[in-house]
NUDO-929121 format. One record per atom (N, C-alpha, C, O): atom name; x, y, z; chain; residue number from 0. Coordinates in steps of 0.05 Angstrom, whole numbers, plus 32768, in hexadecimal, padded with zeros to 4 digits. Each point is the difference from the previous one (the first is absolute). Layout:
N
{r "CA",{X,Y,Z},"A",NUM} ...
This chain:
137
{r "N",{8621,8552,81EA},"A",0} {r "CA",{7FEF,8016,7FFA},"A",0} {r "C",{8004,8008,7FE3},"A",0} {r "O",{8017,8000,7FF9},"A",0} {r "N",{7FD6,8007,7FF5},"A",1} {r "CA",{7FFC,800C,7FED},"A",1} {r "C",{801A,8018,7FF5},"A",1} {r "O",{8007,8010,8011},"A",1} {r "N",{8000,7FF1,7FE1},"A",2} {r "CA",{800B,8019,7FF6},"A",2} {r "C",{7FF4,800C,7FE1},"A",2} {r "O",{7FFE,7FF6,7FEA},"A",2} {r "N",{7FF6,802E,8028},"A",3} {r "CA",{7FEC,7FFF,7FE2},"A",3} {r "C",{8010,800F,7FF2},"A",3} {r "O",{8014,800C,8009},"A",3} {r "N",{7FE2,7FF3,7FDC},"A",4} {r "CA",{800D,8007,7FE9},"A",4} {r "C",{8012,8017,7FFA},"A",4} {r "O",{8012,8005,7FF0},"A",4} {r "N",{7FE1,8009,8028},"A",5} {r "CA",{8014,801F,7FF5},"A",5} {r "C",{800A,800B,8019},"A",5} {r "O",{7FFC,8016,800A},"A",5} {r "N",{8016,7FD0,8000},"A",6} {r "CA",{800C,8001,8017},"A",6} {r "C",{8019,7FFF,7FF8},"A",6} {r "O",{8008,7FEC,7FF4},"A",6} {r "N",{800E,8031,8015},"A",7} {r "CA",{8016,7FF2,7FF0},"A",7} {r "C",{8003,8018,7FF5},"A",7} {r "O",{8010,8012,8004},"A",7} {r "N",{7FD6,7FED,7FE5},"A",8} {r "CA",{7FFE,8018,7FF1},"A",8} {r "C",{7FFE,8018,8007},"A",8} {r "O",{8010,8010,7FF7},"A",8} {r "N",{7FDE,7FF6,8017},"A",9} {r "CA",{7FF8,801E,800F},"A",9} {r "C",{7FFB,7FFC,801D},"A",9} {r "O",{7FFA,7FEB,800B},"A",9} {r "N",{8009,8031,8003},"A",10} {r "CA",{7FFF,8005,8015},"A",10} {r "C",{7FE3,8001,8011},"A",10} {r "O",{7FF2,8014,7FFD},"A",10} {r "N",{8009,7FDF,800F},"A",11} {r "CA",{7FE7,7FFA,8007},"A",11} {r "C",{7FF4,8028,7FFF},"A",11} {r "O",{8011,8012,8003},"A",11} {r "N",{7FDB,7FF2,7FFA},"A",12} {r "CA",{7FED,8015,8000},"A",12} {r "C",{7FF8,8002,8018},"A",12} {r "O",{7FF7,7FEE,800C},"A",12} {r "N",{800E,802E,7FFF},"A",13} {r "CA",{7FF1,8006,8023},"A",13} {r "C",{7FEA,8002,8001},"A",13} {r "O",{7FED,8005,7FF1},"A",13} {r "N",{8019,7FF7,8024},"A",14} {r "CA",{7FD9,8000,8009},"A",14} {r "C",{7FEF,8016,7FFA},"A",14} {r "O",{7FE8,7FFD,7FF9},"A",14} {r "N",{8023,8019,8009},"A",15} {r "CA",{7FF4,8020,7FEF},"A",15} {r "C",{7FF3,7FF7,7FDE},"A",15} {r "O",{7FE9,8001,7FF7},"A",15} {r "N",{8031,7FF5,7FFB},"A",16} {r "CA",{7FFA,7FF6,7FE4},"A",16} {r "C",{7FEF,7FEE,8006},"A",16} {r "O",{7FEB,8008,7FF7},"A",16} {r "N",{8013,7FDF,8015},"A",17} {r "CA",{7FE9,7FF6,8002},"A",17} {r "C",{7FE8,8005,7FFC},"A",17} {r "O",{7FF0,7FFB,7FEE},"A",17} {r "N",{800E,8017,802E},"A",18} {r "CA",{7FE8,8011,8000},"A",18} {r "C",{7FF0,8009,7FEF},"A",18} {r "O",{7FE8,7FFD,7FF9},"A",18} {r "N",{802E,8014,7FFF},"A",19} {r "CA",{7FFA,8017,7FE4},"A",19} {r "C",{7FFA,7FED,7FF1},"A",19} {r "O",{7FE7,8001,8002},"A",19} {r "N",{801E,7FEB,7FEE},"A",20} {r "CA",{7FFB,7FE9,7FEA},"A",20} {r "C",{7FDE,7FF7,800C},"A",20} {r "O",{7FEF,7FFD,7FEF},"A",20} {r "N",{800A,8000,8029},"A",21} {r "CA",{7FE8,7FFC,8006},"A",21} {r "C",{7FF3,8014,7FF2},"A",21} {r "O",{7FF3,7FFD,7FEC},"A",21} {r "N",{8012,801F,8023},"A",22} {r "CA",{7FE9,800B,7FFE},"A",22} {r "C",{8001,8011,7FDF},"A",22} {r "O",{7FEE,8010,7FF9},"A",22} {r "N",{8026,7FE9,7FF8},"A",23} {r "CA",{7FFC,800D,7FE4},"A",23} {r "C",{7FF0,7FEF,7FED},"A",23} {r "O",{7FEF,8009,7FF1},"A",23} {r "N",{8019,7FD5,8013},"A",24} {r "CA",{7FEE,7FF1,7FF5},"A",24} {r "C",{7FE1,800D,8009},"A",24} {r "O",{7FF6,8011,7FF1},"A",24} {r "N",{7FFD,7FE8,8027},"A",25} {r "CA",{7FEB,8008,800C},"A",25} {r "C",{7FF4,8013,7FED},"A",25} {r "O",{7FEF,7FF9,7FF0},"A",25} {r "N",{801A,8023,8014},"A",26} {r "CA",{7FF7,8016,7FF5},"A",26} {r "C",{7FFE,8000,7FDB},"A",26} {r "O",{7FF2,800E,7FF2},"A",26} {r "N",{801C,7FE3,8007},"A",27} {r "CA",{8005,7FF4,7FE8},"A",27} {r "C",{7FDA,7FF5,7FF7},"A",27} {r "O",{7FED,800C,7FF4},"A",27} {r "N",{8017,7FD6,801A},"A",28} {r "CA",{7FE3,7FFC,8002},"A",28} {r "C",{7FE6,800A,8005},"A",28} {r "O",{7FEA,7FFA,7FF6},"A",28} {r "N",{801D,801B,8021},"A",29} {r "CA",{7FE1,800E,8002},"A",29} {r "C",{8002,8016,7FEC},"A",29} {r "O",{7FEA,8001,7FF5},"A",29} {r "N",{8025,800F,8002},"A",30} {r "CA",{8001,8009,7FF3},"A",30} {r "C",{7FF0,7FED,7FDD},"A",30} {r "O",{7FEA,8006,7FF7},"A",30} {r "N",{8020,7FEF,8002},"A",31} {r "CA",{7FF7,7FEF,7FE8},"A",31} {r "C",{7FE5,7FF2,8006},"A",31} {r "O",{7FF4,7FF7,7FEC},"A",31} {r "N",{8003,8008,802A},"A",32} {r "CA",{7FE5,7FF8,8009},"A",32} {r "C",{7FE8,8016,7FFF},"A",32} {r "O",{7FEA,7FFA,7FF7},"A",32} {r "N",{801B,8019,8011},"A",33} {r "CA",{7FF1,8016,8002},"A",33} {r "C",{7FFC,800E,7FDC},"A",33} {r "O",{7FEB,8003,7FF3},"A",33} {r "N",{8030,8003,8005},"A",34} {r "CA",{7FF9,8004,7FDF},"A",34} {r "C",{8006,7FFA,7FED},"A",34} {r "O",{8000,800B,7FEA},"A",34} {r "N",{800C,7FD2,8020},"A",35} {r "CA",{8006,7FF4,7FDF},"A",35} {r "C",{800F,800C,7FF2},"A",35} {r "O",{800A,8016,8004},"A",35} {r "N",{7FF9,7FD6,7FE2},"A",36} {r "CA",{801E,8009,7FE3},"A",36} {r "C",{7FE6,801B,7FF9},"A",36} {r "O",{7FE9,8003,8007},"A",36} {r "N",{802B,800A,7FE9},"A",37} {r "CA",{7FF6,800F,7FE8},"A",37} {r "C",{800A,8021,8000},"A",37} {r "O",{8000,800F,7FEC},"A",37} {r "N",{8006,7FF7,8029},"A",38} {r "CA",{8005,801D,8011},"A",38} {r "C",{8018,8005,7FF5},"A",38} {r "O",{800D,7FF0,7FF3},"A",38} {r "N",{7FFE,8032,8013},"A",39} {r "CA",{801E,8008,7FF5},"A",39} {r "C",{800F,7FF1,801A},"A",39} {r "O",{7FF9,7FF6,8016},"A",39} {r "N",{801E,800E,7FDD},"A",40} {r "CA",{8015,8001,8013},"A",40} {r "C",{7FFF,800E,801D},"A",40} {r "O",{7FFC,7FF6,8017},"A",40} {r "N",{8008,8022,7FE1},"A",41} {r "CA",{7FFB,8015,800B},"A",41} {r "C",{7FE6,7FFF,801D},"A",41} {r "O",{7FFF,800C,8015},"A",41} {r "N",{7FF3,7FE3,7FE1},"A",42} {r "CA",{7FE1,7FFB,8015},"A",42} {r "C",{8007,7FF8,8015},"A",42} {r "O",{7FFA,800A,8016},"A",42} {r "N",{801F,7FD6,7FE2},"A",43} {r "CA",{8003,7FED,800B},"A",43} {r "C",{8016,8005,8019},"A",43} {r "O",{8002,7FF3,8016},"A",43} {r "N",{800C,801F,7FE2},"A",44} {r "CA",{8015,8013,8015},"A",44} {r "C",{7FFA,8017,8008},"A",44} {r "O",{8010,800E,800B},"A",44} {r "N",{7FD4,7FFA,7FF0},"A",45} {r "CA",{7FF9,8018,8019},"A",45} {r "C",{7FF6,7FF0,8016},"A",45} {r "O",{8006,8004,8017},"A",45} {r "N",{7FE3,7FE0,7FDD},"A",46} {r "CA",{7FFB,7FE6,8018},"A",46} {r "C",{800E,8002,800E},"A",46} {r "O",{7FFE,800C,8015},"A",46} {r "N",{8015,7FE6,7FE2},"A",47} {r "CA",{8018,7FF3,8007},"A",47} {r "C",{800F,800A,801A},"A",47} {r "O",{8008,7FF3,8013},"A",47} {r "N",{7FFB,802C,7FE6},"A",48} {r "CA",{800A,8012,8017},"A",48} {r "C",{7FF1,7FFF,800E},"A",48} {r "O",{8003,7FEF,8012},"A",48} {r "N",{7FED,801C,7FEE},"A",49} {r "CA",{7FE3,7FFF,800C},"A",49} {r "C",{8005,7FEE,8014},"A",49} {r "O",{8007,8002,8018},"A",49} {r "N",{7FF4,7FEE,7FDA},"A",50} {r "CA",{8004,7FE2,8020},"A",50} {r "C",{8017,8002,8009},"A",50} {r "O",{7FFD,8003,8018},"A",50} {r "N",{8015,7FFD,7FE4},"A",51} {r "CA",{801F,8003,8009},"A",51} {r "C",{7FF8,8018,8017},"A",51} {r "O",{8003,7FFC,8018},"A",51} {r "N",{7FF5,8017,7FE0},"A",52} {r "CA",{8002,8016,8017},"A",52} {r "C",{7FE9,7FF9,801C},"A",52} {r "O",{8001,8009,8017},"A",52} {r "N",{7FEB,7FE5,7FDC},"A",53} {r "CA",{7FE4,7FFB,801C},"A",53} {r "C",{8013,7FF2,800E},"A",53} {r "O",{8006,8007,8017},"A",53} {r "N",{8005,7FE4,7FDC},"A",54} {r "CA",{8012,7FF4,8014},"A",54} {r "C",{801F,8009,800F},"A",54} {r "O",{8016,7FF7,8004},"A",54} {r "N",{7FE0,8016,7FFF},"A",55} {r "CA",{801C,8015,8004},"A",55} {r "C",{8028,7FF7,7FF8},"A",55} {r "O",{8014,7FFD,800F},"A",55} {r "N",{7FE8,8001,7FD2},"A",56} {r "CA",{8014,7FE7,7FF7},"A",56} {r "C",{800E,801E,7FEA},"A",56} {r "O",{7FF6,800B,7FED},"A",56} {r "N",{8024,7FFB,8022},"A",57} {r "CA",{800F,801D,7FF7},"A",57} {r "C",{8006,7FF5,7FDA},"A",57} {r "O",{8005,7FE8,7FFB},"A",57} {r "N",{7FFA,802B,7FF1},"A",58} {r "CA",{7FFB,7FF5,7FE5},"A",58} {r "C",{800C,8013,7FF4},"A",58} {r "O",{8002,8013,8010},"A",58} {r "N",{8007,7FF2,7FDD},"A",59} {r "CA",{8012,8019,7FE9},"A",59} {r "C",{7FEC,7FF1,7FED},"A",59} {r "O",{7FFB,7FE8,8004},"A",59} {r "N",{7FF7,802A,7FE0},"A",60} {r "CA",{7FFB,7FFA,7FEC},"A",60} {r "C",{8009,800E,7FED},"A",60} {r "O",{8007,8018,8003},"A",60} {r "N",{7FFB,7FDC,7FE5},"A",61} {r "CA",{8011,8005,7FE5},"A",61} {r "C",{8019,801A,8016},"A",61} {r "O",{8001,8018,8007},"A",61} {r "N",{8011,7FC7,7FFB},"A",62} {r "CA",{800F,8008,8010},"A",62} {r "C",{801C,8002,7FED},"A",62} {r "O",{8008,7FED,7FF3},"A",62} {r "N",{8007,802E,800C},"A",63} {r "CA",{8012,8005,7FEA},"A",63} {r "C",{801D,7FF5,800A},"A",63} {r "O",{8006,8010,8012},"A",63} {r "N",{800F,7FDC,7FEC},"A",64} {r "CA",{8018,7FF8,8002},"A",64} {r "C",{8014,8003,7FF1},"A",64} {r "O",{7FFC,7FF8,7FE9},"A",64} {r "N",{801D,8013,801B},"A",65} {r "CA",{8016,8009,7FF4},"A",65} {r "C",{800C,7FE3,7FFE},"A",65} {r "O",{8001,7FF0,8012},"A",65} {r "N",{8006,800D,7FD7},"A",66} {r "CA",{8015,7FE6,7FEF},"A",66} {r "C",{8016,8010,8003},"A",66} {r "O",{8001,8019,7FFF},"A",66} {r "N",{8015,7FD6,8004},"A",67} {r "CA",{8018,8008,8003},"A",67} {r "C",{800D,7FE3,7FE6},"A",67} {r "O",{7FFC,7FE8,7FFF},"A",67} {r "N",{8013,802B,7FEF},"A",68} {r "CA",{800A,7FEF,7FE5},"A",68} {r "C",{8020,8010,7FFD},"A",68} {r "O",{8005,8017,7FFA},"A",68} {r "N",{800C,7FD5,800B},"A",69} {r "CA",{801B,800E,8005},"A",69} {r "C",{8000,800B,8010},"A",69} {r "O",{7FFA,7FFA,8017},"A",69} {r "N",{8013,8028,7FDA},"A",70} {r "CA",{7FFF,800E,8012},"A",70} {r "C",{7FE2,8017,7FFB},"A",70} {r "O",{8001,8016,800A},"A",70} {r "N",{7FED,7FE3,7FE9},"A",71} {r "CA",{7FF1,8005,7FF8},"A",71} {r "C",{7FE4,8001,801B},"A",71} {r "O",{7FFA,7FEC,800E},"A",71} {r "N",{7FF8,802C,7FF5},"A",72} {r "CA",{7FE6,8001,8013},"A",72} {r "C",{7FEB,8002,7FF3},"A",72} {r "O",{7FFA,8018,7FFC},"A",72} {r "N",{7FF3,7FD6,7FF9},"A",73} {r "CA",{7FEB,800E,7FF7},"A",73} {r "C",{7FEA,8004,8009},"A",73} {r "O",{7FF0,7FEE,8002},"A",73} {r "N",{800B,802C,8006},"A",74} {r "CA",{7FF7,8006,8019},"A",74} {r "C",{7FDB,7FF1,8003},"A",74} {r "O",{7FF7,7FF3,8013},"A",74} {r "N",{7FFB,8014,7FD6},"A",75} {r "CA",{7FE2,7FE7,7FFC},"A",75} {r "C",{8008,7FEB,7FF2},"A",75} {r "O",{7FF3,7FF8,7FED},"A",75} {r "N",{8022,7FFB,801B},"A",76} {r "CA",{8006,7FDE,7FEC},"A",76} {r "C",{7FEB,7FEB,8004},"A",76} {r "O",{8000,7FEA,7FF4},"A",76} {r "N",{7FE8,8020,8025},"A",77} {r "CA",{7FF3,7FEA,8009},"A",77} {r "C",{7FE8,8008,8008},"A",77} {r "O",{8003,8013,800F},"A",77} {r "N",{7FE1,7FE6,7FEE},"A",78} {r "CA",{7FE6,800E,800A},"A",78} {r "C",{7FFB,7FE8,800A},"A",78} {r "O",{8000,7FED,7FF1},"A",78} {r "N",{7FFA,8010,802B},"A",79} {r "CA",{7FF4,7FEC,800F},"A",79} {r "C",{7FE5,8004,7FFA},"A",79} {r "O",{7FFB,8015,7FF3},"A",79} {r "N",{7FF2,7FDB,8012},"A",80} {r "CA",{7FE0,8007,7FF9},"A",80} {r "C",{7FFD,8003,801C},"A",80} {r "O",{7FF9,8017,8007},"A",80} {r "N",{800C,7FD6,800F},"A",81} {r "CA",{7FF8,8008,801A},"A",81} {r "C",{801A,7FF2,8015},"A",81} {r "O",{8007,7FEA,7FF7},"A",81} {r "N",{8005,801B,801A},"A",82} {r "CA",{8010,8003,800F},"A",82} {r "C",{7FFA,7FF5,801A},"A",82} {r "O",{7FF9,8012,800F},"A",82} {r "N",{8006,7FCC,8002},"A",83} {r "CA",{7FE6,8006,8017},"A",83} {r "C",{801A,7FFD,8015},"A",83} {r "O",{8010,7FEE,7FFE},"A",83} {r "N",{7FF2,8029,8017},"A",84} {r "CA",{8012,8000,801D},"A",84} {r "C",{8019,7FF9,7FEF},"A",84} {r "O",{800A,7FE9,8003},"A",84} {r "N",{7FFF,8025,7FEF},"A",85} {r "CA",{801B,8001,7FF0},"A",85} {r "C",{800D,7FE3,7FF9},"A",85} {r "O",{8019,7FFF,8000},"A",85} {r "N",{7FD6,7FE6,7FFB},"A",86} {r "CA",{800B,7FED,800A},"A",86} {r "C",{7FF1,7FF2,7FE6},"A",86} {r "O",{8012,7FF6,7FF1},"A",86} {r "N",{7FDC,8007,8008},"A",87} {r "CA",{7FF2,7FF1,7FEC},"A",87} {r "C",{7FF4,8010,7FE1},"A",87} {r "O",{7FED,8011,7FFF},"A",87} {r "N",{8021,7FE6,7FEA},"A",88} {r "CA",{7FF5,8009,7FE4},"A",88} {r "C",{7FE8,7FF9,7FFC},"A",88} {r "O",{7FF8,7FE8,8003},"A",88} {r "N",{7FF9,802C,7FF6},"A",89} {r "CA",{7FE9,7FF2,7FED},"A",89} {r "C",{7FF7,8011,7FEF},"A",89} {r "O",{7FFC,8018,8000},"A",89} {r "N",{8001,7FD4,7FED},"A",90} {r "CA",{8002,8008,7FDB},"A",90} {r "C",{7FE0,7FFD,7FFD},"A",90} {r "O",{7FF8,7FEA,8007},"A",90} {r "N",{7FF5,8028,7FF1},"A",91} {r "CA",{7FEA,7FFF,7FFC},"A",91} {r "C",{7FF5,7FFF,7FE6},"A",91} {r "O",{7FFA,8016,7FF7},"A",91} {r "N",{8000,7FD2,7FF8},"A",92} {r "CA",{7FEC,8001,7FE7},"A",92} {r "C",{7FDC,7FFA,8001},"A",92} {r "O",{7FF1,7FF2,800E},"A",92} {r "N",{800B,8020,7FD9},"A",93} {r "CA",{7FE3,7FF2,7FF7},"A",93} {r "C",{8000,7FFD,7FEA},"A",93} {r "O",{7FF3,8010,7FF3},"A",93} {r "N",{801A,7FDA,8000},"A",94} {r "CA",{8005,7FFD,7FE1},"A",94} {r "C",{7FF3,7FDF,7FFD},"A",94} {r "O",{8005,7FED,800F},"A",94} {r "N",{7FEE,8013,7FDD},"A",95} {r "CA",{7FF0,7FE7,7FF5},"A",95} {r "C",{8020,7FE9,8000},"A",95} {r "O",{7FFE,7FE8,8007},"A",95} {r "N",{8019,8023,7FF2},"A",96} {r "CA",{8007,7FF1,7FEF},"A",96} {r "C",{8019,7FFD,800C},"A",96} {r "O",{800C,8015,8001},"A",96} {r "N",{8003,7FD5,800A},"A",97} {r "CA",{8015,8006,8016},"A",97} {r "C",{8020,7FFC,7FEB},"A",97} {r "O",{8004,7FF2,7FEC},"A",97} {r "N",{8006,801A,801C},"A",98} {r "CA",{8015,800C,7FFD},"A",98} {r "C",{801C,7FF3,8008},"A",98} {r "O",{800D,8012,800C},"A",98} {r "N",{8001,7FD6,7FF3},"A",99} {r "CA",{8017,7FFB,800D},"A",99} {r "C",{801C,801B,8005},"A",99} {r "O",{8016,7FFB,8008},"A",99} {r "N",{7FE3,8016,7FF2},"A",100} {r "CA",{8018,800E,7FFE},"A",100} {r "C",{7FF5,8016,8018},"A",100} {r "O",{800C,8014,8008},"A",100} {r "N",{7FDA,7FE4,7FFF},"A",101} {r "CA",{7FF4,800E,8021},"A",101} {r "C",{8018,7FF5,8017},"A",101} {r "O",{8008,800F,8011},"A",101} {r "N",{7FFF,7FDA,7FED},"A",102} {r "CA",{800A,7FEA,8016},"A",102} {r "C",{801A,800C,7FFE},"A",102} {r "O",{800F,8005,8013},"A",102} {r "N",{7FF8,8002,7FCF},"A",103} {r "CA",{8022,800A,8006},"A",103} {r "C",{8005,801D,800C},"A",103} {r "O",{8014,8009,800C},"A",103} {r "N",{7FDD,7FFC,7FEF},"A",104} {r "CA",{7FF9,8025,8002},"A",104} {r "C",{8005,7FF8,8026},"A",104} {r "O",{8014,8006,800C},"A",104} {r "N",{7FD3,7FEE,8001},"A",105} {r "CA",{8001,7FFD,801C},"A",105} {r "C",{801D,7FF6,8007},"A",105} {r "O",{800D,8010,800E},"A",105} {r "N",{7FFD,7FDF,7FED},"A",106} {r "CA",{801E,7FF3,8001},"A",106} {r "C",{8011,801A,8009},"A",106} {r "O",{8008,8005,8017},"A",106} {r "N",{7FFF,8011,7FC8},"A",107} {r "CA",{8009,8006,8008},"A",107} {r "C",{8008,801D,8014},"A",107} {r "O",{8010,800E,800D},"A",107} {r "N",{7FD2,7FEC,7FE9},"A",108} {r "CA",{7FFB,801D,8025},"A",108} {r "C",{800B,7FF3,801A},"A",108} {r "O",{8013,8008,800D},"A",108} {r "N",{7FE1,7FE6,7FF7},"A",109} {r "CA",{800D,7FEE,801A},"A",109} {r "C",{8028,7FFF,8000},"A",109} {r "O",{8013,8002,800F},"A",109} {r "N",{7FE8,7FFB,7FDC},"A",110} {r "CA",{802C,7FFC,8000},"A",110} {r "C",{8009,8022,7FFB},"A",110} {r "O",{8013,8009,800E},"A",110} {r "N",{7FE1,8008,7FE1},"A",111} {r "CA",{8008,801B,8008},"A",111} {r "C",{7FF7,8016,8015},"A",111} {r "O",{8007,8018,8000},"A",111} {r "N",{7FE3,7FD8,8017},"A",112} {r "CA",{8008,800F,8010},"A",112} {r "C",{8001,7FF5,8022},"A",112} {r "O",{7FFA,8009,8017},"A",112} {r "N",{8014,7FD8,7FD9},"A",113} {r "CA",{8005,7FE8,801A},"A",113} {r "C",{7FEC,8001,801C},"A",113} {r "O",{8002,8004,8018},"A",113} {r "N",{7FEA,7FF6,7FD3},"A",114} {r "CA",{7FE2,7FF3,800F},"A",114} {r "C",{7FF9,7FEC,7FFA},"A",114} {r "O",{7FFC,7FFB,7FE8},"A",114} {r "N",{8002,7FF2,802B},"A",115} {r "CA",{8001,7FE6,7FFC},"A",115} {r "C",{7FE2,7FF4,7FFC},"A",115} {r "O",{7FFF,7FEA,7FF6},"A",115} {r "N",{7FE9,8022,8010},"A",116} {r "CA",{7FE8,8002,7FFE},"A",116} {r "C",{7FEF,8011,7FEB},"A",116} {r "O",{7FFD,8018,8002},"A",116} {r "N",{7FF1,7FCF,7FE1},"A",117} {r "CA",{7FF3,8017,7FF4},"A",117} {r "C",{7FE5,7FF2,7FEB},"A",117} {r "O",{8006,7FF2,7FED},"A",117} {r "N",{7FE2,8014,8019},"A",118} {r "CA",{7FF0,7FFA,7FF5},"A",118} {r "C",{7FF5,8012,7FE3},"A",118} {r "O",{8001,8019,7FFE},"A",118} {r "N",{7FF5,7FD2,7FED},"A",119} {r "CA",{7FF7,8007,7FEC},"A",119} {r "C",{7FE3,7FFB,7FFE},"A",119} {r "O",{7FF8,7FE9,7FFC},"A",119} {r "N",{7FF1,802F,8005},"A",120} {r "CA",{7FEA,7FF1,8004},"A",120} {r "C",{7FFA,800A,7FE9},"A",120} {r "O",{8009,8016,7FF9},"A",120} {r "N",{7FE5,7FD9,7FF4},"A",121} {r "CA",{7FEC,800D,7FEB},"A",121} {r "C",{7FE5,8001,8006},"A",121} {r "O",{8000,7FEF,8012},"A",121} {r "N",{7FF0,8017,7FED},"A",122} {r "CA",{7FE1,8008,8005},"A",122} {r "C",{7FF5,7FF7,7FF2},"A",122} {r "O",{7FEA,7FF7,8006},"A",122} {r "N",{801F,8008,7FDE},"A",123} {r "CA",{7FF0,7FF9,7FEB},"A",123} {r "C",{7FF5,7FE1,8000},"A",123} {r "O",{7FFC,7FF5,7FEA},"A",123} {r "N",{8001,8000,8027},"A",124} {r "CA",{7FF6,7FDD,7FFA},"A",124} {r "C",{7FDD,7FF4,800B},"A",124} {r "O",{7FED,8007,800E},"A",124} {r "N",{8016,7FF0,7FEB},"A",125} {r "CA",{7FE8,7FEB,8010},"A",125} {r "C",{7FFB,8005,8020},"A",125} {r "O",{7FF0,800E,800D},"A",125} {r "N",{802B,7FD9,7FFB},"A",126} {r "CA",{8001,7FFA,8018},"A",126} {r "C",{801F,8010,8002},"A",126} {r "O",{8012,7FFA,7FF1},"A",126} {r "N",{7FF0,801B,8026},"A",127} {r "CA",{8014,8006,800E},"A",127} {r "C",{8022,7FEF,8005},"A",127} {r "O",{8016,8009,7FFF},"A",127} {r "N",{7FE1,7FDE,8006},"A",128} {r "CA",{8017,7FEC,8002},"A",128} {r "C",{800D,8004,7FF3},"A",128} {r "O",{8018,8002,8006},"A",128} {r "N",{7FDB,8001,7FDC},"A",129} {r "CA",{800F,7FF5,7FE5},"A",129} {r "C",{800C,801D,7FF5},"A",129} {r "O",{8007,8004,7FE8},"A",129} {r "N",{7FFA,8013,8030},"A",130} {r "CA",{8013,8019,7FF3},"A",130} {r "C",{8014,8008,8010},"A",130} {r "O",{8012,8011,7FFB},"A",130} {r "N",{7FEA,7FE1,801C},"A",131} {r "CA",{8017,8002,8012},"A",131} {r "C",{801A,7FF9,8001},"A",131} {r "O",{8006,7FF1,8013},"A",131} {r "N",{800B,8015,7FDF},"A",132} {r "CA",{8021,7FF5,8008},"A",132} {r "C",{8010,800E,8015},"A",132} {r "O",{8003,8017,8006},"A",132} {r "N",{8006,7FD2,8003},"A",133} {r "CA",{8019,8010,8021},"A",133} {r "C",{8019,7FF8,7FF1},"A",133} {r "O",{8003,7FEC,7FF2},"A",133} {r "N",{800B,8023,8011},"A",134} {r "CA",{8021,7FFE,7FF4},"A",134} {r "C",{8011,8006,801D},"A",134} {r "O",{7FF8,800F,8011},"A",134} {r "N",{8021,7FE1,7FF3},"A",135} {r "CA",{800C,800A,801A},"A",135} {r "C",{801C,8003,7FF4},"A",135} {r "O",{8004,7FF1,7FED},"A",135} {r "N",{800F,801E,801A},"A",136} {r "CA",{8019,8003,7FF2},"A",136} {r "C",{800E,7FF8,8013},"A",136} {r "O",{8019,7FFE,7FFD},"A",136} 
C-alpha cells in the first residue's frame, strides 16, 4: 500500500476538519462566482459569514488572540479575519498582487494558537483555484 507524503508528518485531520475544508472551499467559490475579483476586503467577509451562518457553521470574525511572549500577554497579538467552529484559520485577501509573507502570517497563526487547519483565500483572481491556499500545521 501507498504511503502518502505527509504521513509521518501530521496527524491525520478529523472528519469535522474535513468537512469544514469542504464547505469553506465551496463558499469560497460561490462566493467568487456570483461577484468576481475587484471588491474590498471587507465585502468578501460579510459574504463569507453570511454563508457560514445559512449553513449553520459556528464562526468568530476578526477574531482577537492573546500572544503569549515570555512572560509577556499581549492581549490583541493576533486578529483572525474569520475563525470557522474554533478549528480552521482563514486569512482573507483582495489584493491584485500576492504577497508571500500572506503564507507566513497564516503559519504563524496556526502555531500560535495550535490550529492545525488554515486557509488563505484571495478574491482577487481570475479563476478562484488560483487564490486558494490550505496550510495544515
Amino acid at each position: 500500500m501507498a504511503q502518502s507524503y505527509t504521513e509521518g508528518f501530521y496527524k491525520p485531520l478529523s472528519e469535522r476538519e474535513h468537512w469544514l475544508a469542504k464547505q469553506i472551499v465551496d463558499i469560497a467559490y460561490h462566493i467568487h462566482k456570483a461577484l468576481g475579483p475587484g471588491l474590498l476586503e471587507s465585502v468578501y467577509e460579510k459574504c463569507f459569514c453570511y454563508e457560514l451562518k445559512k449553513r449553520g457553521i459556528p464562526y468568530k470574525k476578526q477574531s482577537s488572540t492573546p500572544i503569549n511572549y515570555d512572560h509577556l500577554i499581549i492581549d490583541d497579538g493576533l486578529r483572525i479575519d474569520i475563525l470557522v467552529d474554533d478549528l480552521v484559520i482563514i486569512e482573507l485577501k483582495a489584493q491584485e498582487n500576492y504577497h508571500p509573507v500572506w503564507e507566513a502570517q497564516l503559519l504563524s497563526y496556526l502555531k500560535l494558537t495550535g490550529k492545525r487547519l488554515g486557509y488563505l483565500i484571495n478574491f482577487h483572481v481570475p479563476l478562484m483555484k488560483d487564490g486558494i491556499k490550505r496550510r495544515i500545521n
